[in-house]
N, C-alpha and C positions, 0 to 999 in steps of 0.2 A: 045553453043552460042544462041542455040534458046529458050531458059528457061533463060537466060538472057534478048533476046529480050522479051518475052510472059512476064517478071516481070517488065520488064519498061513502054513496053505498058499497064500494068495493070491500071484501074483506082484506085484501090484499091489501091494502091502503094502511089500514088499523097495525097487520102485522109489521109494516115496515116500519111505523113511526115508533112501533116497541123497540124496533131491529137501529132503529138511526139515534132514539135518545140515548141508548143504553150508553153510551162514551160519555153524552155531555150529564147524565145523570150522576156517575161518579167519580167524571171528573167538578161539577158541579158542588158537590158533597165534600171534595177534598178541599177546594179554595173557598166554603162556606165552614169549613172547620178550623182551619188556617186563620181563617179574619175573626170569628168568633171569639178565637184566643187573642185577638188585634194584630195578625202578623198578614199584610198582602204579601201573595206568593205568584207575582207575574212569572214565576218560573215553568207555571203551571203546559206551557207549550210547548217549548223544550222537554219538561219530563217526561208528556204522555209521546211523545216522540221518540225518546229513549226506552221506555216501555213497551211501545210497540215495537221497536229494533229487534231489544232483547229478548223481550217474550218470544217473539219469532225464531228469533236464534237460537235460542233455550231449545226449543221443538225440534227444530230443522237438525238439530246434533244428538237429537236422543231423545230427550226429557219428553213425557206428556204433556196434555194440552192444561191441565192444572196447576204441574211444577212449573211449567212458561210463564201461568198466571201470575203465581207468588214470587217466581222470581223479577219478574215486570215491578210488583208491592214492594221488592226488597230495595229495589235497585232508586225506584221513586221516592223510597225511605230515606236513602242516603244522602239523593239531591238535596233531600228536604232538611236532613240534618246539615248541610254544605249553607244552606240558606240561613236555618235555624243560626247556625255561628255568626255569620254574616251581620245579620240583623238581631236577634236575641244577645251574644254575646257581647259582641264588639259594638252593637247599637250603632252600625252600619246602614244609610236610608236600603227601603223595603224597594221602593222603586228597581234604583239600580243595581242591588241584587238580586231583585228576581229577573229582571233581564239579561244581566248576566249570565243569572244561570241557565235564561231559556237559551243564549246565542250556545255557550258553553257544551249545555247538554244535546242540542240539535246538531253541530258540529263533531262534536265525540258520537254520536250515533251515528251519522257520515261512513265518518272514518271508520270503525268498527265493523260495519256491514261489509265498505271496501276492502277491507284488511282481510279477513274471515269468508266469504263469500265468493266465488268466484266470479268473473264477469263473464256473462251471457246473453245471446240474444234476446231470451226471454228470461224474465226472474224465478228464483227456483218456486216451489211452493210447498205445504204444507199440508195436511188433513186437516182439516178445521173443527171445531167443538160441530156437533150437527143438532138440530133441532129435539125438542124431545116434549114429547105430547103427553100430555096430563090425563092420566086415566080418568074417563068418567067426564073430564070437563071439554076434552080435546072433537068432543065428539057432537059437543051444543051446535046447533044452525047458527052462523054466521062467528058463533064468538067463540067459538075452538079453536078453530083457524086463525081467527085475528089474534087472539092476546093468548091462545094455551098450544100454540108449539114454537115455542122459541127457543134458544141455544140455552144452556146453561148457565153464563156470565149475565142473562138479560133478567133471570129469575135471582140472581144475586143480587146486581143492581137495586133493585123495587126493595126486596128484602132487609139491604143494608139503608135507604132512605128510612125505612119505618125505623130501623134498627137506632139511625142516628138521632131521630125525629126523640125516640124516646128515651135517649142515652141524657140530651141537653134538654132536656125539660123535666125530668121525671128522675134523677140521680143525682147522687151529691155531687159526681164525677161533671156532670153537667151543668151542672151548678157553678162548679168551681172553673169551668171555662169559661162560662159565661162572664163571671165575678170578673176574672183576668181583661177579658176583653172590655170591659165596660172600666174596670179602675183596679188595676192591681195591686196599689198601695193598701188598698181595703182590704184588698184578698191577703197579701201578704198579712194586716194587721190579725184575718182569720186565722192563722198560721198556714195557710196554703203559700207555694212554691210557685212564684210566676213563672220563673224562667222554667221552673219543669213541665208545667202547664204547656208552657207556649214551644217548647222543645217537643214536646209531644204531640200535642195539636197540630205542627207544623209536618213532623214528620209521617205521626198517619196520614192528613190529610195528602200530604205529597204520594202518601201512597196507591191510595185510591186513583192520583191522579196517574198512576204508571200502570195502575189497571184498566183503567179507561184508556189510557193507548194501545194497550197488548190488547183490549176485543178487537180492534181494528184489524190485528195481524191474524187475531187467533179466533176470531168469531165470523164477524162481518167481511175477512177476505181472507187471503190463504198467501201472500206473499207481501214484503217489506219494501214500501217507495220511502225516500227519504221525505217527500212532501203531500204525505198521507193524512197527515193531523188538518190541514187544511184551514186554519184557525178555530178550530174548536176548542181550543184553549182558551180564548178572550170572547168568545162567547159563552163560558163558561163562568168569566168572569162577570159579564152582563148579567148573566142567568141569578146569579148570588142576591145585585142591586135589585135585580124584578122579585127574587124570593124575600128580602126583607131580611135575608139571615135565615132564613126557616127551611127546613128541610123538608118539609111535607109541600110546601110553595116551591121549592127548588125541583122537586118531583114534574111538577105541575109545569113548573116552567119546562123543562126538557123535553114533556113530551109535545107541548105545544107548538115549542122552534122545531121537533122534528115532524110535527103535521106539517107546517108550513112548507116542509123541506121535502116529503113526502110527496105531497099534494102539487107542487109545482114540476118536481119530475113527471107525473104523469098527466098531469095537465099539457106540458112540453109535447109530451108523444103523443097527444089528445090534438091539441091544435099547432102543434109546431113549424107547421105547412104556411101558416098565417100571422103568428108575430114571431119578430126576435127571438130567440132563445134567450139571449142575455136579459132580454126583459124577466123572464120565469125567475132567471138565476138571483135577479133581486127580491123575489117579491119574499123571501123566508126572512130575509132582515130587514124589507122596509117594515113588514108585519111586526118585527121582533121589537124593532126601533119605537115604533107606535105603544106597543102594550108597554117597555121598558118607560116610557115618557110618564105615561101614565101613572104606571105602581112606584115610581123611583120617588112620585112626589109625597108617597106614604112612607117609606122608606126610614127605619130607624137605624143607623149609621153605629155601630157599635163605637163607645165613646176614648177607647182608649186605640184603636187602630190605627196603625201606623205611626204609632208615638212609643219610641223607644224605653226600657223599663229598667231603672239602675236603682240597685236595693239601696234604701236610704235616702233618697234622696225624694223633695217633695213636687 
């Protein structure tokens, strides 16, 4: 019990769970913007996988660690407009397109790395974004360290939840994704534009999700494995059903799965001598599974998702 206690009181503990949610937070935010407009985007794996390729790649040839970032957002953009056709346009199921486009875009990220990259004993690396401490707050007992030095993508993150939190409740713009997701025949009757709605919702949200792979490459490590996303993408999408749709929940949920996630790494090296490790490696999603169980039965399911949208018709 008291290596329990000594790893929650750790600051170090706090800092990593900021340092481990930051991907599923906006990747989180992209496939909760995605379905709000009623469009699921299992593509979401593949992209931030693509994102981290690129974003990586982007640096390792010149570019700064910001133009990586955006170019990671632009490149996630496009998946998402690729999806957006798919399913928007052509009224294509969401399922099999966004799988598609995960096998698709994980595949071309492959190749691309192989193509461009030389092969090496070791993987090339990068300078990474570096922490960056908060005048005045960096410096508090125990909570300077934990939540005020963190890289710069992790202070975007937090930034852009409240950002979204207040875009879809509090704007007409908000409003009118919500409309789309829930009945867009209504929306349309507003004179709002589903398919542009949902063309647009699809493709930011996809965007986010190619930034939430590039922290991967460009934050949290400094070189490109093809098998780096590690399913954080459909945890992502978990993360959505436990938020309710809500972006300030979706927050919440992130950093939780990354305590869990946190917390059993150093538990690991705490008693690792005496159970399985593979036991530790479960305990972040049986925990996940549990709280999921629970909040999915409050769960309000936006009413027009995954139900394709053709003008005119009833």
């Amino acid at each position: 019990m008291s290596a329990i206690a000594d790893i929650i009181a750790s600051a170090g503990l706090w800092a990593a769970v900021l340092r481990i949610a930051t991907p599923l937070i906006l990747g989180t935010l992209g496939a909760l913007l995605c379905e709000r407009a009623g469009v699921l985007n299992l593509g979401i794996e593949g992209i931030m996988t693509f994102g981290a390729m690129i974003g990586w790649l982007s640096v390792y040839n010149g570019a700064d660690l910001w133009t990586g970032l955006m170019i990671a957002a632009l490149a996630g953009g496009l998946f998402g407009g690729l999806h957006a056709l798919l399913t928007v346009t052509l009224g294509l199921s969401q399922h099999v397109s966004g799988l598609g486009v995960t096998l698709f875009a994980s595949s071309f990220s492959y190749y691309v790395f192989r193509l461009l990259v030389p092969v090496a004993g070791t993987p090339p690396t990068i300078t990474p974004f570096q922490p960056i401490a908060i005048p005045g707050l960096s410096n508090l007992p125990f909570l300077g360290p934990a939540f005020f030095s963190q890289t710069p993508p992790t202070y975007l993150a937090i930034a852009l939840a409240l950002l979204l939190a207040y875009m879809l409740f509090r704007t007409p713009l908000g409003l009118a994704i919500r409309m789309t997701g829930e009945n867009p025949h209504a929306a349309e009757a507003q004179g709002i534009n589903p398919m542009a709605i949902r063309y647009g919702a699809v493709m930011t949200g996809s965007a986010l999700m190619g930034m939430a792979g590039a922290f991967l490459t460009l934050s949290a490590f400094n070189s490109f494995f093809p098998t780096m996303v590690q399913g954080r993408g459909w945890i992502c999408i978990a993360l959505v059903v436990f938020a309710s749709w809500r972006p300030g929940r979706a927050l919440i949920g992130a950093l939780l799965f990354a305590l869990f996630d946190g917390f059993q790494l150093r538990l690991q090296t705490a008693l690792g001598g005496i159970v399985p490790y593979q036991l530790f490696l479960m305990i972040p999603y049986i925990l996940s599974i549990a709280a999921l169980a629970v909040m999915a039965r409050r769960a309000r399911v936006p009413q027009a998702l995954m139900q394709p949208y053709r003008r005119g018709e009833r």
